[in-house]
N, C-alpha and C positions, 0 to 999 in steps of 0.2 A: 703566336706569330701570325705574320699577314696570310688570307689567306689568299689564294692568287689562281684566275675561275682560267678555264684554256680551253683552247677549239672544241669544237663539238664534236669530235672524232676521237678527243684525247682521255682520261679519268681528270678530273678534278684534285689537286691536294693540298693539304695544310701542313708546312711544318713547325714542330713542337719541341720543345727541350729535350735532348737527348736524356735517357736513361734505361738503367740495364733492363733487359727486355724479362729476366727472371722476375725480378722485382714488380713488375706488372702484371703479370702474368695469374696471381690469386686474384684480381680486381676484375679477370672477364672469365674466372672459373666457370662460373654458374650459366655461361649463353651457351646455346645452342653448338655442338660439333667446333666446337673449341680447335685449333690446330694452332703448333707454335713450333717454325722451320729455327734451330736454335744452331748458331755459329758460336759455341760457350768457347770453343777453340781457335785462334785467328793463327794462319800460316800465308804469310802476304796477303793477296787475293784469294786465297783460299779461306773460309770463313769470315768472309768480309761482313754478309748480310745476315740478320734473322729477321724473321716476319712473325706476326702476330694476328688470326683472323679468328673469325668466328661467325653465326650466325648467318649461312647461306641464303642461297635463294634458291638453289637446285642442286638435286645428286643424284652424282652417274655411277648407276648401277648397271653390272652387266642383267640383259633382256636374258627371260626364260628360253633355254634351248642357243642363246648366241654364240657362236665362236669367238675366240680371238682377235680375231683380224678384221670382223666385223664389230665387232666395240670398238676397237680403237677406229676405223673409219666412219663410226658414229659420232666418238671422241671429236674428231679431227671437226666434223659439223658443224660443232656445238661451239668448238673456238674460232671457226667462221663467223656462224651467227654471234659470236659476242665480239668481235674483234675491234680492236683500238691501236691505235696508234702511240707508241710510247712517248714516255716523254723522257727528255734526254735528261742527264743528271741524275735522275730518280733509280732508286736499288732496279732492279731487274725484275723483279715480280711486283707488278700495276693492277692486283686484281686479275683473277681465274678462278681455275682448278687446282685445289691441292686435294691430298690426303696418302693414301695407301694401293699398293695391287700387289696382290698375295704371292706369292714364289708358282703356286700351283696355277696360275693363270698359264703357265709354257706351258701349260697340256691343253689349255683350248687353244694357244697360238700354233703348235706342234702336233698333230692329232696322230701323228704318227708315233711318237712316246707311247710308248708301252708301259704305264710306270702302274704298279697293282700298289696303290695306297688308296686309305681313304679318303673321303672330300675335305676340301678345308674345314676345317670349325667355323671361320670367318668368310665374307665375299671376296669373290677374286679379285673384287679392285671397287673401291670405294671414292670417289672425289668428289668434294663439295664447290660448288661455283661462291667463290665469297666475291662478292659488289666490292667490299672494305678491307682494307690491310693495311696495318699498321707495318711503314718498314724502317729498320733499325740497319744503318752505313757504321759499321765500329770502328772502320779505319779513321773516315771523318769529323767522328763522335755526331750525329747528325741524325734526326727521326722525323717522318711524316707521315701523316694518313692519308691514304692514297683511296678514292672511291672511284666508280665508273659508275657508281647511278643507277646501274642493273638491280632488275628485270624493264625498269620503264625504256621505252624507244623514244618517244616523243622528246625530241631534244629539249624543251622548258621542262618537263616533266624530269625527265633525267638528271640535268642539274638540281634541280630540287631538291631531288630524293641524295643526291652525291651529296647536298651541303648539308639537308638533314642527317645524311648519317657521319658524316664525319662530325658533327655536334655531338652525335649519341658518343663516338668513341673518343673525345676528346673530353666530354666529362667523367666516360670510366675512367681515362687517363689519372685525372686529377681528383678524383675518389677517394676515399680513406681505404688505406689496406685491411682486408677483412680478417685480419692477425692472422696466429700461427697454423698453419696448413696440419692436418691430422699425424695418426702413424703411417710411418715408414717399413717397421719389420717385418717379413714374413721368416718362419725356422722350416724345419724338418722336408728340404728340398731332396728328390729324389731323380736318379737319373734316368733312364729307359735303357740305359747299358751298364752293368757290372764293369768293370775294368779288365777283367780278363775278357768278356763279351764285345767289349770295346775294341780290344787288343786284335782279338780274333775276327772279328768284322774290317779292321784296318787291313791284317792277310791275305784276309779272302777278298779285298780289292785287288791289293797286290799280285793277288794270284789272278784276275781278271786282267793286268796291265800285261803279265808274263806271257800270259793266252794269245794275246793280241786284240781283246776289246775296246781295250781305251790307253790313252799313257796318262790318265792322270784324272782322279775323283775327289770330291770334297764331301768328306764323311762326318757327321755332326753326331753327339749325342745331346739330346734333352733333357735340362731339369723343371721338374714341375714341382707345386707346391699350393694347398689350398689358402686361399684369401680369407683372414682371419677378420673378423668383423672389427671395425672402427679405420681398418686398411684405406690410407689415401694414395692413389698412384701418382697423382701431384706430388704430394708430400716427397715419395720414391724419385720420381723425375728430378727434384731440386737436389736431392741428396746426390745421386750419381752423376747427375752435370759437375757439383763441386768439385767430386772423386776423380772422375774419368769425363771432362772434358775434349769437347769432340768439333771437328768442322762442320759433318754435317746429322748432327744429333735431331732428334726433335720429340716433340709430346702431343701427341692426340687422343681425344677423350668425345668419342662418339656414341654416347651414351652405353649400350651394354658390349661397348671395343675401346678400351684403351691401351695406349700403345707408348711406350718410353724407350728412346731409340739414343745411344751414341756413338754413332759409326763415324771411322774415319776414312769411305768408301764411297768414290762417288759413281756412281752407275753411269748418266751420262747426262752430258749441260749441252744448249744452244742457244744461241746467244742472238738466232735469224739466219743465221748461215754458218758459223762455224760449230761443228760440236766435237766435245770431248769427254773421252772414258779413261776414267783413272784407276785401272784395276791394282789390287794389291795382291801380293803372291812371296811369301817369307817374311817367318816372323821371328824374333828373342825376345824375352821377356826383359824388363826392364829389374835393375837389380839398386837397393839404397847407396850401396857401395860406389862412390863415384867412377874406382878403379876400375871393377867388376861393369860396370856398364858400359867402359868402354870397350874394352875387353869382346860384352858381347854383340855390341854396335862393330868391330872390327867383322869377327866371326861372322856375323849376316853376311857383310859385303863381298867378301872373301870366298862364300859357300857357294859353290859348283852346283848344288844341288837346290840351294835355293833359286840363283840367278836360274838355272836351268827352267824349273818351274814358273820362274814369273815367263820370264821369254815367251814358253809355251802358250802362255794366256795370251801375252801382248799379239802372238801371230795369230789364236784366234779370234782376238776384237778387230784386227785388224781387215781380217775376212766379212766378218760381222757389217765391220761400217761398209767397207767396198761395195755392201749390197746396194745402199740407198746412197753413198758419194760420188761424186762427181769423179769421173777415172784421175788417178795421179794423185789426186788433191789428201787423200790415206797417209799420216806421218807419224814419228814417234820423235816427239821433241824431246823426251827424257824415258831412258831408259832402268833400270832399275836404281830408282832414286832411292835414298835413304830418307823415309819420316819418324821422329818420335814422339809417342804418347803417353799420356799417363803409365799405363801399365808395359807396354809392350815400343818394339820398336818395330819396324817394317820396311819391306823393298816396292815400291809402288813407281809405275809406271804410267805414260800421258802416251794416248792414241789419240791422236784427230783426223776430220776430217769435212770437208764442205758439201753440205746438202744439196744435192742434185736439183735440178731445177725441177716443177712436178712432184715432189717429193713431199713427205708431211713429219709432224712430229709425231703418230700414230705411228707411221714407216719405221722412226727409226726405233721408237719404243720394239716395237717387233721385230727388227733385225737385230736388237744384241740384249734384250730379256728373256733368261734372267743371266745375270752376267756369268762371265764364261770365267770367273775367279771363284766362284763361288758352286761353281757345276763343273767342268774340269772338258777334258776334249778327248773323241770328239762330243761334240756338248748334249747330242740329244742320247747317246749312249753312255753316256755317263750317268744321265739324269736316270734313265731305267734303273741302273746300278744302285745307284741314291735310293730310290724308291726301293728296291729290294732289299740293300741291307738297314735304312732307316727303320721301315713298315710304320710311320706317320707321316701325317701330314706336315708340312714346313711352316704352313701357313705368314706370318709376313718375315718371320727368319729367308732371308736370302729374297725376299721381295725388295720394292723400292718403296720408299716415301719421298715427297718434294710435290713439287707445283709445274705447271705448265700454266705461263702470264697468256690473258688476252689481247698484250700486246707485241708477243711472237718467242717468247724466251720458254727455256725450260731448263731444270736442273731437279734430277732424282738419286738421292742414293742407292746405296745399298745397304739391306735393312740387317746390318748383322751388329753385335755387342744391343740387341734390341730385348727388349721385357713385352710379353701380349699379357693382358688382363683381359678374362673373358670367362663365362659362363660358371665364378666362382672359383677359379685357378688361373697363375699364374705362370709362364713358361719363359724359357729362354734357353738359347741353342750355342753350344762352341764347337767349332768345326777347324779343318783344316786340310788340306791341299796335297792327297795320297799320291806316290812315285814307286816305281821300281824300287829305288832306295830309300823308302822311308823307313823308320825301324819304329813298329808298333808303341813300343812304351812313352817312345820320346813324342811321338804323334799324342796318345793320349794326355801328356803332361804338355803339350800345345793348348790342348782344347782349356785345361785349367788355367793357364796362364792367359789366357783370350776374355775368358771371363769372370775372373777372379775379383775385379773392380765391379763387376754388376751385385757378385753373389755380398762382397762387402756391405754394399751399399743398401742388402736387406735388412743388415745388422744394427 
């Protein structure tokens, strides 16, 4: 397709015959910090986009001894220094920052968290600056390679380096596929809670709620399992996208971190001025029985106690955004909405609100990470709670994954129904949303049905 060169302020792009971003996706295995934002699920506007990058030019690591809130307004620097001006029609991520930031990063945002766990396994937050991105419109059926040129400034230079590499990705495009992707299985996964231990950890929240510490915790347990040699987490990614297709899934493979994610959780998007958290709070499982599904799709919307629990979140994102919004401009366009998924079905909810002027996309990351669905209220005593009866680290279980464009957008999930591969084992977390009235067993047979599509799809 033509390629079509734009102002000097703008990324450069070419667009190329659409196809499914899966299917491409073994053809740039092998480059460098690989990331692939995967919309395997479309809900209108919702999973519209996936991108395709690889191959940076720089990665933001948090500095020795930095806090919180000074990384992300280092963050916020670095998408100055790289910033562009978008170009209209084009998906919403023009080249930036993608990758990961760990759940445990709220304790350097939060220094006041008391939380006695150990440190991550992985870095608090990892983004690569990709120059190139491949971006995939599914509504449209529609794909282009989007460059900005980076790291050169000299505007001749720039363009240069933007038409050379979209040459580079447009012959991976049209590459021969490097055939079939390895194994998929891993067995003998193991949880960090017994189910009675489970049971009783659900109580002894409850018994915190009755106290008066908190009205509401998200208690997870963890299964692990070691990485059995010939193991491809590719391979794993393709399998569970088929399974358990997701809005905002994704796969990163950062050489000794890779990460297979398919969440239907979006932590929070900005678009330049409007943003929105989509927190989800009550779940049923999904059942083959057409009758039986409806049945439990009725029963969700129905539940006093689920409504109740999401509500509770929505009033705390709502507080959340108020920090960094502009007064008033805080709304809840849809109130506990009914979504369904592959496995499960859910109550999810839409907060917005308009970014105050002065304000950054560091700001808001910091005013409502990690989400407040995922951590319960009030949110920083909750999280002590969490850290107490967990005793590990979350690592990017309940972090975000997504991007932030250089030309002013952002949109990050929330990192749950997610797989870490790292140091020779592999983990993944089901969790769920503790109450006055929760009843322990049903709580634990939550956590099953959350992640039941993942553990299949070791099979």
């Amino acid at each position: 397709m033509k390629h079509v060169p734009q102002a000097l302020d703008e990324p450069l792009w070419r667009e190329v015959a659409y196809a499914d971003p899966a299917g491409l996706l073994t053809r740039f295995s092998g480059l460098r910090d690989l990331t692939f934002l995967d919309s395997a699920m479309q809900q209108g506007e919702l999973g519209r986009y996936s991108y395709l990058a690889a191959d940076p030019f720089e990665t933001f690591t948090l500095a020795d001894g930095e806090s919180g809130g000074a990384a992300l307004a280092r963050l916020d620097r670095r998408l100055t220094r790289w910033k562009l001006e978008p170009v209209a029609g084009l998906p919403p991520f023009q080249g930036g920052f993608a990758g990961f930031i760990a759940y445990e990063l709220a304790q350097l945002l939060e220094p006041q968290i008391k939380a006695h766990t150990p440190p991550p396994d992985i870095p608090p937050i990892t983004l690569h600056a990709y120059d190139t991105v491949i971006a995939f419109d599914h509504q449209t059926r529609r794909c282009w390679i989007i460059s900005t040129g980076f790291p050169e400034t000299d505007p001749q230079e720039r363009i240069a380096r933007a038409e050379q590499r979209i040459a580079e990705f447009e012959a991976l495009i049209l590459s021969p596929s490097k055939g079939s992707p390895g194994r998929h299985v891993i067995e003998f996964w193991q949880s960090n809670f017994t189910r009675s231990d489970y049971e009783a950890a659900i109580q002894r929240t409850i018994d915190y709620i009755l106290a008066g510490d908190i009205f509401q915790a998200n208690i997870s347990q963890r299964f692990s399992a070691d990485i059995p040699a010939g193991f491809d987490p590719l391979a794993f990614y393709l399998n569970l996208r088929a399974r358990n297709p997701a809005t905002f899934g994704a796969f990163l493979d950062y050489g000794g971190v890779a990460i297979a994610s398919s969440s239907p959780e979006r932590l929070i998007s900005f678009d330049g001025s409007l943003a929105e958290a989509r927190p989800i709070k009550g779940t049923r499982r999904r059942d083959a029985d057409a009758n039986i599904d409806a049945e439990l799709k009725a029963e969700l919307l129905a539940s006093r106690k689920d409504r109740a629990e999401n509500v509770m979140i929505v009033d705390l994102l709502r507080n959340d955004l108020s920090r960094v919004a502009e007064p008033g401009t805080v709304q809840v366009p849809v109130l506990c909405g009914l979504e369904t998924y592959a496995s499960v079905h859910h109550l999810t909810s839409v907060v917005t609100g308009r970014l105050a002027q002065g304000r950054t996309r560091g700001d808001l990351i910091a005013a409502c990470f990690p989400g407040g669905s995922i951590t319960g209220a009030p949110k920083i005593r909750a999280q002590e709670i969490i850290a107490e009866i967990e005793q590990l680290p979350r690592n990017i279980y309940c972090g975000s994954i997504g991007f932030l464009s250089f030309s002013g957008c952002m949109d990050l999930n929330i990192a749950i129904r997610t797989v870490l591969f790292h140091a020779g084992q592999a983990h993944f977390q089901g969790g769920g949303g503790i109450t006055a009235k929760s009843n322990p067993a049903d709580e634990y047979e939550e956590t099953l049905a959350k992640v039941n599509r993942i553990a299949e799809s070791f099979a």
